[in-house]
C-alpha positions as CSV (number, residue, x, y, z in Angstrom):
1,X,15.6,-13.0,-11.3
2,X,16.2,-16.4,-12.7
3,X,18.3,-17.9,-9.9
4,X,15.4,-16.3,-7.4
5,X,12.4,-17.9,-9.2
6,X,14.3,-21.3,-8.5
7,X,13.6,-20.7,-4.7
8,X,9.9,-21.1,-5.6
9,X,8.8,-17.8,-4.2
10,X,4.8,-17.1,-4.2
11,X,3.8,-15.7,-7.4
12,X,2.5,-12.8,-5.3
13,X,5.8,-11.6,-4.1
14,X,6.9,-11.7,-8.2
15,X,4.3,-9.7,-8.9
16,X,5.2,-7.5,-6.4
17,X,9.3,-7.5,-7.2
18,X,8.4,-6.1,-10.9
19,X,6.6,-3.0,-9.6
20,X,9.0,-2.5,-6.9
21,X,12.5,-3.5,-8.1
22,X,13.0,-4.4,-11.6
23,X,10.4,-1.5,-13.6
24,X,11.2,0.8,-10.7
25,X,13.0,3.5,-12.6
26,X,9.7,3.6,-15.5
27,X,7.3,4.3,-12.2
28,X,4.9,1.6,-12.3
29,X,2.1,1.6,-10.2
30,X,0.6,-2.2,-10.9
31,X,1.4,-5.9,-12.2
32,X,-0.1,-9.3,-12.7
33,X,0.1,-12.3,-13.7
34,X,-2.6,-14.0,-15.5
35,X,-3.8,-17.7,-16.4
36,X,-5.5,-18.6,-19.8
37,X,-6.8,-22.6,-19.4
38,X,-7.8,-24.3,-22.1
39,X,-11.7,-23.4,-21.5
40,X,-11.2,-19.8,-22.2
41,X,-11.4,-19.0,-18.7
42,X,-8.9,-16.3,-17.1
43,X,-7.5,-16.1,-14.1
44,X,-5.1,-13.7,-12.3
45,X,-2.8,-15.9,-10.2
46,X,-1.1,-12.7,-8.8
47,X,-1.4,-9.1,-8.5
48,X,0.3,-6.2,-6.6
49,X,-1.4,-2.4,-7.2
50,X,-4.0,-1.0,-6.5
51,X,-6.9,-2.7,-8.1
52,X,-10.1,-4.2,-8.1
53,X,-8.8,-7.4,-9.4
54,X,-9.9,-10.8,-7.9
55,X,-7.2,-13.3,-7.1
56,X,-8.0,-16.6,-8.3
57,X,-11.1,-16.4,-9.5
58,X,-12.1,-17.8,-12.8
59,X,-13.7,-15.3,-15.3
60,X,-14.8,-16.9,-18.4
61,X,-14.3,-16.2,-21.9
62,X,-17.8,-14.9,-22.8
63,X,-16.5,-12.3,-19.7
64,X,-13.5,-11.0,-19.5
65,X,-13.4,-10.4,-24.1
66,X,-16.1,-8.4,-23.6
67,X,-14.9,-6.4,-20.7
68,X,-14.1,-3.0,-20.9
69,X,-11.5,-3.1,-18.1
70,X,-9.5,-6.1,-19.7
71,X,-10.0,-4.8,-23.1
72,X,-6.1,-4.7,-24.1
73,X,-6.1,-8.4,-22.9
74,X,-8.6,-9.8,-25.3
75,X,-7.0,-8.0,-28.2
76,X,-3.7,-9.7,-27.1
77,X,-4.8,-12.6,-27.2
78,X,-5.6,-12.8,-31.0
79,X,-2.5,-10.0,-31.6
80,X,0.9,-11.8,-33.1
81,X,2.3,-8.6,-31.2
82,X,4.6,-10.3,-28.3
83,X,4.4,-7.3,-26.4
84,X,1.3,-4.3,-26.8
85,X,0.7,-0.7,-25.7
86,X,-2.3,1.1,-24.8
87,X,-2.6,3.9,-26.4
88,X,-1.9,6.6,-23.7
89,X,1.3,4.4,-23.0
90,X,0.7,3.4,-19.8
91,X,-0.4,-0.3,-19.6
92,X,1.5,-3.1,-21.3
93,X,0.8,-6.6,-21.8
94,X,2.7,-10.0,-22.8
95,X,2.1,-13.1,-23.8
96,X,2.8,-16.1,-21.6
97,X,4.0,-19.1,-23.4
98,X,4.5,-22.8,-22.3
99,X,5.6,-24.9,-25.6
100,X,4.2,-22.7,-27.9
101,X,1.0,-22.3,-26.5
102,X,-0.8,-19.8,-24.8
103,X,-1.1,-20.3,-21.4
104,X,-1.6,-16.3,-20.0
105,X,-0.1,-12.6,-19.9
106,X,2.2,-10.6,-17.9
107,X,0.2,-6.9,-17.3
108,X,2.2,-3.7,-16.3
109,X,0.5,-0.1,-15.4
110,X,2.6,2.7,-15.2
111,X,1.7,5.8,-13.1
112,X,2.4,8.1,-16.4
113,X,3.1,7.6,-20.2
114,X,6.5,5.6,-20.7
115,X,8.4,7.9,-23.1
116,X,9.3,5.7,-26.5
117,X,7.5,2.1,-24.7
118,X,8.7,-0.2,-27.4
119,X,12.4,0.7,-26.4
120,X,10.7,-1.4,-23.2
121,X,9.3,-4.4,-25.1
122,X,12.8,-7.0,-25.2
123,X,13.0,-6.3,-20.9
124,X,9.2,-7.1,-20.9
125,X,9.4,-10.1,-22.7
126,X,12.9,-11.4,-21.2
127,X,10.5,-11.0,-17.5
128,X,7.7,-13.0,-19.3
129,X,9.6,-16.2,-20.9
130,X,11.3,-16.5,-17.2
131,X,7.3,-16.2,-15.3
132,X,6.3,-18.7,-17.9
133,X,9.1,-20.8,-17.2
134,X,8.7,-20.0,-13.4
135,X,4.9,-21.3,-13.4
136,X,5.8,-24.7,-15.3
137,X,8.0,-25.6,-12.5
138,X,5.5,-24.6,-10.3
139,X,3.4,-27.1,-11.8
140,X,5.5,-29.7,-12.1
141,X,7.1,-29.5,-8.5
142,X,3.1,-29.9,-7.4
143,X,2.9,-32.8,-9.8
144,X,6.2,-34.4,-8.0
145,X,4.9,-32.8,-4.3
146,X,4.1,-36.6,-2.9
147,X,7.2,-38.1,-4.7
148,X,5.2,-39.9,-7.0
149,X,6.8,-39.0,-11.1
150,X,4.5,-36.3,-13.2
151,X,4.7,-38.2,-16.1
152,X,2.9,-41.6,-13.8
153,X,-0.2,-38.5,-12.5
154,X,-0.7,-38.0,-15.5
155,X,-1.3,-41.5,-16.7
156,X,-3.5,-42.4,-13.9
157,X,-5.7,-39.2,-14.3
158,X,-8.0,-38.4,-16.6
159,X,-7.1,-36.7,-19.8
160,X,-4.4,-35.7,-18.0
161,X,-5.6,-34.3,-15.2
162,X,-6.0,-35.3,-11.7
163,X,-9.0,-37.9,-10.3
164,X,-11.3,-36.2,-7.7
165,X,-14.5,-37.2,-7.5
166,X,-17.4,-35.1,-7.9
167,X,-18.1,-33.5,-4.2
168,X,-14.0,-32.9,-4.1
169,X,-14.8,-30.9,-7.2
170,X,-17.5,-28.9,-5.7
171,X,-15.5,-28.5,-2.5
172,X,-12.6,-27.2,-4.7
173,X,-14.7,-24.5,-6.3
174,X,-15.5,-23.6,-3.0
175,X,-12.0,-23.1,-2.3
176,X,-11.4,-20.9,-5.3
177,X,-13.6,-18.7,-4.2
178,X,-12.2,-18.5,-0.8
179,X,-15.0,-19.4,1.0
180,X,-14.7,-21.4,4.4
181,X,-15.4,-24.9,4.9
182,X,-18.8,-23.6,7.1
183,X,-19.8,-22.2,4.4
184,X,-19.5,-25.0,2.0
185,X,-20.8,-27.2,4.1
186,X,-23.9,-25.1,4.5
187,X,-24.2,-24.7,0.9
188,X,-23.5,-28.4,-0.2
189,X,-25.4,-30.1,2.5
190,X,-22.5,-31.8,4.1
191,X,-20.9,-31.2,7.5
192,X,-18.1,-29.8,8.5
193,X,-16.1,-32.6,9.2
194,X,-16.6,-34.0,6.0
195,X,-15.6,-30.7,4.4
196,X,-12.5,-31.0,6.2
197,X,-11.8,-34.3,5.2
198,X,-12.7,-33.8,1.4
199,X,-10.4,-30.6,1.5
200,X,-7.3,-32.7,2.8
201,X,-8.0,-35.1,0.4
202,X,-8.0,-32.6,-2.3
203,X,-4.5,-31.3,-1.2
204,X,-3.5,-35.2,-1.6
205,X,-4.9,-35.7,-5.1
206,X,-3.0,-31.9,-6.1
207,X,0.0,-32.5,-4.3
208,X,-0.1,-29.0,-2.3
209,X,0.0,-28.1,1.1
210,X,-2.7,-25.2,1.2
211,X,-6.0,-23.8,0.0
212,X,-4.2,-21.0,-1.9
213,X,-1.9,-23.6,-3.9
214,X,-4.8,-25.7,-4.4
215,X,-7.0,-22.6,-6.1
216,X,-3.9,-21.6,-8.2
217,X,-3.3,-25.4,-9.5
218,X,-7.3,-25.3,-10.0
219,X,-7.2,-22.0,-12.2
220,X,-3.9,-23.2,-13.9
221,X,-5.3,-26.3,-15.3
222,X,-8.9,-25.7,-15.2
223,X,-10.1,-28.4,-13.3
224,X,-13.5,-26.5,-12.4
């Protein structure tokens, strides 16, 4: 999986690979991949199952600890467990790690109970250190995207993160929420044209190509 995630492949399509190649034999039905920024917000960069889950979409910390349906995630969060169970068996989570911190968890459904789960827990966690290491070189290939060194965007930003101005900010939460630039524009007051323009300009500031990598770089470092 290692020399794969070097390709860069959407996070999507990893999600996707654990359900349908590597945890194959165990029967799981869904995973994800989720983002922890340094509000308290989570975010699920990636999913593949079926679920109600909402790519890239921000739910904040006052949300998703008091929610029912990500319940085994908020006691995760605060568990020194690396890897925990629910208590049918059937859903797993682990921490994602990026110098010691925090930064997200690795979730895995199973369509039954997985006889004797722990004997899963080193496989689990060997799949989460590599997605943690995966999405740091997603961010810093971003960071490098228009050639210009990581360490240099980081100095000219501000505490560490990158300079857009207010309206860019308020076009990018637009973007997370996948809406269109008509419908921005309508809601902001602005035309289209300038939507357009402050959305390109947005991608230049990120250094990404798209609206999806710009609402992932978004939810990773919590810029809205």
């Amino acid at each position: 999986m290692l020399a794969w995630l070097t390709f860069m492949p959407p996070l999507d399509k990893v999600a996707r690979s654990l359900v349908l190649d590597y945890f194959l034999p165990y029967g799981p039905t869904e995973s994800a991949i989720w983002h922890l920024n340094n509000r308290d917000a989570l975010t699920c960069l990636a999913v593949y199952g079926p679920t109600d889950v909402i790519v890239g979409v921000p739910i904040p910390g006052s949300i998703w600890r008091n929610s029912s349906e990500v319940h085994l995630l908020a006691a995760q969060a605060t568990s020194k467990k690396v890897t925990s169970w629910s208590e049918e068996g059937c859903h797993a989570v682990v921490n994602l790690y990026a110098q010691g911190m925090l930064i997200g968890f690795l979730t895995l459904r199973f369509a039954q109970a997985v006889e004797s789960p722990e004997r899963l827990n080193t496989e689990i966690e060997e799949f989460a250190s590599l997605i943690s290491l995966y999405i740091a070189l997603r961010f810093l290939d971003s960071m490098n995207h228009n050639g210009t060194p990581a360490n240099q965007k980081i100095l000219a930003s501000h505490n560490g993160k990158p300079n857009l101005t207010e309206r860019q900010r308020m076009v990018l939460a637009g973007i997370v929420l996948k809406k269109t630039n008509n419908v921005i524009a309508s809601e902001l007051g602005y035309s289209v044209s300038t939507i357009r323009h402050e959305t390109m300009r947005i991608f230049e500031v990120l250094g990404v190509s798209n609206r999806i990598e710009a609402a992932s770089y978004a939810t990773t470092l919590g810029l809205i």
